[in-house]
N, C-alpha and C positions, 0 to 999 in steps of 0.2 A: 357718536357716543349715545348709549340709549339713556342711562341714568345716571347722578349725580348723589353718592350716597354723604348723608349727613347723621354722625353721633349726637343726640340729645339727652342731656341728663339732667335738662333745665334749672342751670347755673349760668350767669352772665356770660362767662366764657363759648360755652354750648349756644347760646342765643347770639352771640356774635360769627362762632361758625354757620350758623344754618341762614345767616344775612349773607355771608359769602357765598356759601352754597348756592342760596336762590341767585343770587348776580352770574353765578357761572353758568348755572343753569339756562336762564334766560339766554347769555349769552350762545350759547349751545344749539338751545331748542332741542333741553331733554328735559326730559320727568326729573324732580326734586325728592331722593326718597328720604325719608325723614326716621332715623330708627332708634328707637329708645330701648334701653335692654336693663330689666331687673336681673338685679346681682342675687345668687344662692348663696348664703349663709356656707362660709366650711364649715362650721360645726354648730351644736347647738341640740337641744332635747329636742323631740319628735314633737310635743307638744307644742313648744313656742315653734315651732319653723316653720307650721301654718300660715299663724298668722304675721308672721316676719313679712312671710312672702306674699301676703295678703297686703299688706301694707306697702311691699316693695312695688308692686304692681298697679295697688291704686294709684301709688305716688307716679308712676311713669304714666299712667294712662294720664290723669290729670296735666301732669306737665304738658300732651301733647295734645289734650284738648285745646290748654290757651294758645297752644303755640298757633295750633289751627286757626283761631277765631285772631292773632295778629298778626294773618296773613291771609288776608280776604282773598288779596289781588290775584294772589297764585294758587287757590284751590283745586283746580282744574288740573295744576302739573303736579302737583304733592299727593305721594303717598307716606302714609304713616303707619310704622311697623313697632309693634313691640316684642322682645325675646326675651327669655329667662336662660340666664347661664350668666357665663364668664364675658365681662365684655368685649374685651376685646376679640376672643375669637371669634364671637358672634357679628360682628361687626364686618370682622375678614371673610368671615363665611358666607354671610350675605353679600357681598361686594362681588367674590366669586359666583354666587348663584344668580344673581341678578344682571350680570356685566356689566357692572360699574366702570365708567370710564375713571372715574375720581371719586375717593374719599375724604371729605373734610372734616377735621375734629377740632374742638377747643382745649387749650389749654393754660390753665392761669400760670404754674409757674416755669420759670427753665434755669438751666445752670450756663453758668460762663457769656450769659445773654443769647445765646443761640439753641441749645438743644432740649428737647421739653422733659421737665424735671416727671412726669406721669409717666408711670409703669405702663399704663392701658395704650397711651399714645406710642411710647416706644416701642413694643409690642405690634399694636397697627401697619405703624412705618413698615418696621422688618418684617412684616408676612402678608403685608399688603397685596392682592395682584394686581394691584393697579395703580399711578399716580395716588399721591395723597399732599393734603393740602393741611399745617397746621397754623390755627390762628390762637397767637399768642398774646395776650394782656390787650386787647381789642384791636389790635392790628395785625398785620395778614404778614408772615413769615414763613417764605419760603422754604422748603426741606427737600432735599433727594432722597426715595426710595429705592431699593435695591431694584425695583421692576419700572420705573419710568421716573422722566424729571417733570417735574411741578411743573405746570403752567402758570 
């Protein structure tokens, strides 16, 4: 496996995926890619959506600063990406361009106690090319994707 992709959109949930992430990672002895993705506004005046996304972007880069500085130990394997668009596809896309062995995402909530109530993570799942891994309410819950079974 060359890389281990992780969604960050630093929210607790996001912060508990990217601790799995690095655990799998390690266990692997592959790179940790860390990818943060500002969302575009569907609508909105030309004038505000500068700074919308001015704002969206600082906010991601800032999130993946701190994330960097608490996680000393793993600098060395961590890359950290940020994208503008939609995120989930962005996220599938990079998994794809990158050959992600595994993708792992957070998610706070789910329905029926099993499946994740996030549009962006269902999304993920189904178009995933690769295993994926969702970590729900700070523990680690297993999912099958239509392209491999969780580890």
């Amino acid at each position: 496996m060359r890389c281990v992709l992780v969604g960050f959109n630093g929210s607790d949930c996001a912060l508990a995926a990217v601790l799995r992430a690095r655990d799998i990672a390690l266990e692997r002895a592959a790179r940790l890619h860390i990818l943060s993705v500002a969302t575009v506004p569907a609508f909105g005046f030309d004038a505000c959506m500068d700074d919308v996304m001015e704002q969206q972007i600082a906010h991601c880069e800032a999130a993946l600063q701190s994330l960097k500085a608490r996680l000393p130990e793993t600098r060395d394997m961590i890359r950290l990406s940020l994208r503008i668009g939609d995120p989930w596809r962005e996220v599938v896309d990079y998994a794809a361009e990158y050959g992600a062995g595994e993708i792992v995402v957070g998610c706070r909530r789910q329905w029926f106690q099993r499946w994740p109530a996030s549009r962006v993570v269902r999304r993920i799942v189904a178009h995933a090319p690769c295993a994926v891994t969702v970590v729900m309410n700070q523990r680690y819950a297993p999912l099958t994707s239509p392209r491999g079974a969780i580890a």
